[in-house]
C-alpha positions as CSV (number, residue, x, y, z in Angstrom):
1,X,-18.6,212.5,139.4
2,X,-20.4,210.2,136.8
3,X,-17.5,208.2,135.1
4,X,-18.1,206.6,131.8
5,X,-18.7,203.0,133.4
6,X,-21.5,204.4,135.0
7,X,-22.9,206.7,132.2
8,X,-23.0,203.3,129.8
9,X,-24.6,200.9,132.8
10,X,-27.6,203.7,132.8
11,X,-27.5,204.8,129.5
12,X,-26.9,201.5,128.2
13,X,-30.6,200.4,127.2
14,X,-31.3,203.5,125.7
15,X,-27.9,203.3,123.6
16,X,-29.3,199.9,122.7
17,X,-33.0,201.0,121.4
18,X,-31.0,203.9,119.6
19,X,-29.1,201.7,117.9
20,X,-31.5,199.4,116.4
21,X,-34.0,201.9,116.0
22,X,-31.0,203.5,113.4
23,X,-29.9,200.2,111.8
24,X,-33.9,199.3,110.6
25,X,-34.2,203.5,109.8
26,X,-31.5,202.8,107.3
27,X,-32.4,203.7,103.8
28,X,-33.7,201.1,101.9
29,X,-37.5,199.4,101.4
30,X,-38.4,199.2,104.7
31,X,-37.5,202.8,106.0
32,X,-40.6,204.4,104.8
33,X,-43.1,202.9,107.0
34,X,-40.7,202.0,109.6
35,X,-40.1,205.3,111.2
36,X,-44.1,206.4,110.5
37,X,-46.5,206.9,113.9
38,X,-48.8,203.4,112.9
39,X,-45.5,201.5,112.9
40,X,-44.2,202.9,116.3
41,X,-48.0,201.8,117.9
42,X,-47.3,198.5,116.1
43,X,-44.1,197.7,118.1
44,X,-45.5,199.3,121.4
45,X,-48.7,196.7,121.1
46,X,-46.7,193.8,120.1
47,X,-44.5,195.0,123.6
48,X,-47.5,194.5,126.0
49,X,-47.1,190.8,126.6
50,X,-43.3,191.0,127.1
51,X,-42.9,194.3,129.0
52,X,-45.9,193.1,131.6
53,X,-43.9,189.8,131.8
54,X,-40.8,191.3,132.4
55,X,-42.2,193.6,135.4
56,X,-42.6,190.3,137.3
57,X,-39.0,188.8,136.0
58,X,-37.6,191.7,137.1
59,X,-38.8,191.1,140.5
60,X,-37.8,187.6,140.3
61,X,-34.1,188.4,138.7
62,X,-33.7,191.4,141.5
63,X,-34.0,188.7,144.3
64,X,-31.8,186.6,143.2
65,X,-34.1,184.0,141.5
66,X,-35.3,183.2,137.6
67,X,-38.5,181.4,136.4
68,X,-38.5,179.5,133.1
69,X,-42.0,178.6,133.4
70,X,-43.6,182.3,132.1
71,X,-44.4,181.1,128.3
72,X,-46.3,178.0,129.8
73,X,-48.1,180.5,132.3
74,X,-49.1,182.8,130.2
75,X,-50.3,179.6,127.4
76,X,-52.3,178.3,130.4
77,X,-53.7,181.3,131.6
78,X,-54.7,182.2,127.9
79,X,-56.7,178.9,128.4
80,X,-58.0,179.5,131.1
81,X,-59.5,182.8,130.4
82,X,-61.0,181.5,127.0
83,X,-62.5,178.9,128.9
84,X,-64.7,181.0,131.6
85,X,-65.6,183.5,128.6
86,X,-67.0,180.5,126.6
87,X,-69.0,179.8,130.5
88,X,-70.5,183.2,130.1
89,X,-68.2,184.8,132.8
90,X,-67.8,188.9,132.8
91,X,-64.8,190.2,132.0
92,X,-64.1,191.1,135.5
93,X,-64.5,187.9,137.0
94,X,-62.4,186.5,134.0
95,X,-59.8,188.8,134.8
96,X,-59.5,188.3,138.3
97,X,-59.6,184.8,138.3
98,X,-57.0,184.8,135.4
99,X,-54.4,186.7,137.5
100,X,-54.8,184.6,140.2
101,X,-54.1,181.7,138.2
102,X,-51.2,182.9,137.1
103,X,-50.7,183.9,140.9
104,X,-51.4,180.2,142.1
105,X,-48.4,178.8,139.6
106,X,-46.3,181.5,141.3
107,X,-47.3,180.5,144.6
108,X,-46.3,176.9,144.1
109,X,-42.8,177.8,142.3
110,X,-42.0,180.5,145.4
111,X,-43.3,177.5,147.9
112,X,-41.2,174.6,146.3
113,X,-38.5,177.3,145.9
114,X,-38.1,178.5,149.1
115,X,-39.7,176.4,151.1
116,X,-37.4,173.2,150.0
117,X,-34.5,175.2,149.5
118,X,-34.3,174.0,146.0
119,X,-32.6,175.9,142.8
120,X,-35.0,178.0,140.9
121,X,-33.7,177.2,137.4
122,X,-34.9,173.1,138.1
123,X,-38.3,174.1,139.9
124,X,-39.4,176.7,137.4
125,X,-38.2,174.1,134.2
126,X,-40.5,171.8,135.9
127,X,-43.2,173.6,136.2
128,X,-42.8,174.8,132.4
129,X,-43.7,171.4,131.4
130,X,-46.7,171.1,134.5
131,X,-48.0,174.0,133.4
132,X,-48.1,173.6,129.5
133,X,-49.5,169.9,129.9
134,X,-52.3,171.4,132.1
135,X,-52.9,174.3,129.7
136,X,-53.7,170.9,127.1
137,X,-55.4,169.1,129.1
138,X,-57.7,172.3,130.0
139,X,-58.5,173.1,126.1
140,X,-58.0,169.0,125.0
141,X,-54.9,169.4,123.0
142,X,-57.0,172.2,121.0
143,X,-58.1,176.2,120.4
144,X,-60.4,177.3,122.8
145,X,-62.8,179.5,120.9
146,X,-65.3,181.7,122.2
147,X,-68.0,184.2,120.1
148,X,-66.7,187.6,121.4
149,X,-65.3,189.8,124.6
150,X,-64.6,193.4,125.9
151,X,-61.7,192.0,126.7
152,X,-60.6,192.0,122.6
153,X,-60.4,195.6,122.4
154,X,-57.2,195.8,124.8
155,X,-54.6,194.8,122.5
156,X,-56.4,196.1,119.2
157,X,-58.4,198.9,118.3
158,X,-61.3,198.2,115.7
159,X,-59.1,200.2,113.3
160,X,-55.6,199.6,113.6
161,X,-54.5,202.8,112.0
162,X,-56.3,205.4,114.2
163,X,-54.6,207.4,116.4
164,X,-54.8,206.0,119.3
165,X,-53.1,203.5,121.6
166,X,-54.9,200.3,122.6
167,X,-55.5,200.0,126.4
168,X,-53.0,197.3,127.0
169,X,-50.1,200.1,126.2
170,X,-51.9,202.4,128.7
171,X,-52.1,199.7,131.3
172,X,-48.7,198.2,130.9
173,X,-47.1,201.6,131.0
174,X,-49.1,202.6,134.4
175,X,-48.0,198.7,136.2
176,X,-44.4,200.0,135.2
177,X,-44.9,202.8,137.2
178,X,-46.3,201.1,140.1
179,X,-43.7,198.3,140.3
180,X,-41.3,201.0,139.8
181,X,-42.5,203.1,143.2
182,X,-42.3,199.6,144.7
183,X,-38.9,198.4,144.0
184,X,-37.4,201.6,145.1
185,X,-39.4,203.3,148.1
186,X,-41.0,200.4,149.8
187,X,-39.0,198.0,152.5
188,X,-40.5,194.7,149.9
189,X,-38.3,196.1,147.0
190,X,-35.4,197.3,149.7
191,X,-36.2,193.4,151.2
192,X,-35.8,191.6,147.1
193,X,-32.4,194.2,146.2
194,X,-30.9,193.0,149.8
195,X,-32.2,189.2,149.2
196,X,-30.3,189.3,145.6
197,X,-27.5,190.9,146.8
198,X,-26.7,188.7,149.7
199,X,-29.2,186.3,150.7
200,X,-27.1,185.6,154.2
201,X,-26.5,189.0,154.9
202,X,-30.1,189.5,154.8
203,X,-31.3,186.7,156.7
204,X,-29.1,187.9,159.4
205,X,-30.7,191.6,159.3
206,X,-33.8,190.2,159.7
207,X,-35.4,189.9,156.3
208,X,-38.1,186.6,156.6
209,X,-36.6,184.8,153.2
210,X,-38.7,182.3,152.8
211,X,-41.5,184.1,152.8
212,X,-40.4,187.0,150.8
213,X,-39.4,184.6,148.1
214,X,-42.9,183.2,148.0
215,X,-44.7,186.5,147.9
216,X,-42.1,187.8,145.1
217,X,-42.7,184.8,142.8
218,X,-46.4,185.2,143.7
219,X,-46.7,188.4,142.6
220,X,-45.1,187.9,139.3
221,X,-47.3,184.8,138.6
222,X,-50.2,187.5,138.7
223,X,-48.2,189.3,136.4
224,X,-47.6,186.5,133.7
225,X,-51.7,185.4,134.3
226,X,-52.5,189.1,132.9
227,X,-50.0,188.7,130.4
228,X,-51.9,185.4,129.7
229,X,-55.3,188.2,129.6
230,X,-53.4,190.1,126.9
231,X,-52.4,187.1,125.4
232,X,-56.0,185.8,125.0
233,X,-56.9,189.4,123.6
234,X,-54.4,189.3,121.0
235,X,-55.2,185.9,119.6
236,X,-59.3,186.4,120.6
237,X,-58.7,182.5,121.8
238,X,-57.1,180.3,124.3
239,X,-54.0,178.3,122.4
240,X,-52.1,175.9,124.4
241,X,-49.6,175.8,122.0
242,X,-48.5,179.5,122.6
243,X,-45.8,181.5,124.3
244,X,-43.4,178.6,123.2
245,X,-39.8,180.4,124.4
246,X,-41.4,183.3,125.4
247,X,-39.8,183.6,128.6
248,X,-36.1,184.1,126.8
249,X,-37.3,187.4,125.3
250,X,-38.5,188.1,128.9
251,X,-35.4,187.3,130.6
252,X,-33.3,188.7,127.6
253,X,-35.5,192.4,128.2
254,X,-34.6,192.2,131.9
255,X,-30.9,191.4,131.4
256,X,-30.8,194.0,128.3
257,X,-32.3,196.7,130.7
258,X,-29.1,195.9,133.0
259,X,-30.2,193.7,136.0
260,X,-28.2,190.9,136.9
261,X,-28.5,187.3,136.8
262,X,-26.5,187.3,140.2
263,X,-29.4,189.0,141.8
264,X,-29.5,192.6,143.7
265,X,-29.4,194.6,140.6
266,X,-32.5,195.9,138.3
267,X,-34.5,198.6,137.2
268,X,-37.9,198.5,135.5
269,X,-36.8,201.4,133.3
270,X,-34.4,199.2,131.9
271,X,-36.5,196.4,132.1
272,X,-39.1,198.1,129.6
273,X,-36.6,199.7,127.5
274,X,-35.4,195.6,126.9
275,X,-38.8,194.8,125.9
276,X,-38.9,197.5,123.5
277,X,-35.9,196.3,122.3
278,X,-36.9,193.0,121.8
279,X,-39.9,194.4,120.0
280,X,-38.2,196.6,117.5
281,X,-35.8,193.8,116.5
282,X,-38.7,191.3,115.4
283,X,-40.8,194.1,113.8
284,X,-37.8,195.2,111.5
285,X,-36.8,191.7,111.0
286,X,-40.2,190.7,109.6
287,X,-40.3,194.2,107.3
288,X,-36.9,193.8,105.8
289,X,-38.7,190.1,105.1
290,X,-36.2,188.2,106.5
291,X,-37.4,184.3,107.5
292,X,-38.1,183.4,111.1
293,X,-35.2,181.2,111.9
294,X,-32.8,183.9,111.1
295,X,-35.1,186.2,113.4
296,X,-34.8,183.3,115.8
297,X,-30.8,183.4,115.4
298,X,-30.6,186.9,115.7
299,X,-33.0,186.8,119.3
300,X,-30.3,183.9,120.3
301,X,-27.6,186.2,119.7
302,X,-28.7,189.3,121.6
303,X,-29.5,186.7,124.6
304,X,-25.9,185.6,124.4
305,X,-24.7,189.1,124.4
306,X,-27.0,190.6,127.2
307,X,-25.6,188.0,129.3
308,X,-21.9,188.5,128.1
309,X,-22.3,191.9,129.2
310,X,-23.6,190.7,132.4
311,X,-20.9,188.5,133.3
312,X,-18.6,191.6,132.2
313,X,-20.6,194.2,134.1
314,X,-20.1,191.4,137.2
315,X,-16.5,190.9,136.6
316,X,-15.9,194.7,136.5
317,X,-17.7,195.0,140.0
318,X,-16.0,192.4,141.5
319,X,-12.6,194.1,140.7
């Protein structure tokens, strides 16, 4: 039998998009284009970079851990990209050898993580200032510029009003699916739920921790170095300077989707629904024209309460 504690932890997200979906439908200026087909393709572009960056926080958050370092990732990433384009690289080699940049700074936050047994929240909140000095250093405190790149066309379309979706929607939604099939039907995502739920339980079954711990945080660093691709199409150049706070509308889409800051508990359902979320507020913030510090309030204040509801959804568990 489904009781209503259950029904609201799963239908929660979805209750939540509802909601603010209704509040910006609202009659008034901003209704009319709001609720039209180019809008909706709007929000769903802007949610690449978040949604692909909140596939590898949900890994992280599922096992336990948290990384503060994504905006600085994806920022140096960006860079890095720009940078081999302006070389004459391909797109594929630009790709790949973004990703495993990203993968690299994941590698050495899982090492230092597990492999010194020290606190993810001081590790990752160094690297956030490693990797966003090196992202400086890279492009000399400046824009890295480059003529022109396939890889534009997969956040934006050459007309942004035609029907159809720009490839970075296509590709995000598809990694959702995979990470999903991972999480819940292979012994890695059985291995990060166990890990998160009890980290000495699952040493004692068996589970190698420290090297699961370095493999989860270095595949979500190849997640945030593609969100540093989609980054560099969006902007058609490598900024240093972007991504500032990035990673608390990651974290805040994870925690909105339901997972747990304590660990064992995630979905990427939820996890995309959060990032849609996140999305929707800032678009119907910016059309009902209001400025960007109360945006920035109102972002604050659905962190605080996605992790209020955490600590209650805990609390509840625990009695």
């Amino acid at each position: 039998m489904v009781t209503l504690k259950k029904f609201l932890a799963k239908a929660g997200p979805f209750l939540g998009l509802a909601l603010v979906i209704t509040v910006f439908a609202l009659p008034g200026e901003t209704r009319e284009f709001f609720l039209t087909y180019n809008n909706f393709k709007i929000i769903l572009t802007q949610t690449v970079i978040v949604a692909i960056g909140a596939l590898g926080m949900t890994l992280i958050i599922v096992s336990g851990g948290i990384d503060l370092s994504v905006g600085s990732s994806i920022a140096l990433t960006s860079v890095v990209g720009a940078l081999l384009i302006q070389h004459g690289w391909g797109p594929v080699p630009v790709l790949l050898a973004t990703v495993a940049t990203g993968g690299v700074i994941g590698l050495l936050n899982g090492g230092l993580i597990a492999g010194l047994r020290m606190t993810p929240f001081i590790i990752t909140l160094g690297m956030l200032g490693i990797a966003r000095g090196f992202a400086k250093w890279l492009a000399d405190n400046q824009t890295v510029n480059y003529d022109t790149s396939p890889l534009n066309g997969w956040m934006t379309t050459a007309d942004p009003f035609s029907r159809a979706l720009p490839a970075g929607v296509w590709i995000a939604a598809g990694l959702a699916g995979l990470t999903m099939i991972v999480l819940r039907d292979t012994i890695f995502g059985r291995q990060l739920f166990a890990i998160g739920g009890n980290e000495t339980a699952a040493r004692y079954s068996g589970i190698r921790i420290t090297r699961t711990k370095v493999l989860v945080y270095t595949v979500a660093g190849c997640f945030f170095g593609l969100a540093g691709i989609f980054q560099l199409s969006r902007l058609r150049q490598g900024d240093p300077t972007v991504a500032v706070g990035l990673e608390l509308d990651i974290i805040a889409a994870v925690i909105i989707g339901g997972a747990s800051l304590n660990g064992g508990v995630g979905t990427v359902l939820g996890s995309m629904i959060g990032a849609l979320i996140m999305s929707v507020l800032r678009n119907g913030s910016q059309q009902m024209g209001w400025p960007t510090y109360f945006q920035e309030i109102i972002i604050g204040l659905v962190i605080i309460v996605a992790v209020f509801l955490d600590r209650l959804r805990q609390g509840k568990a625990a009695a």
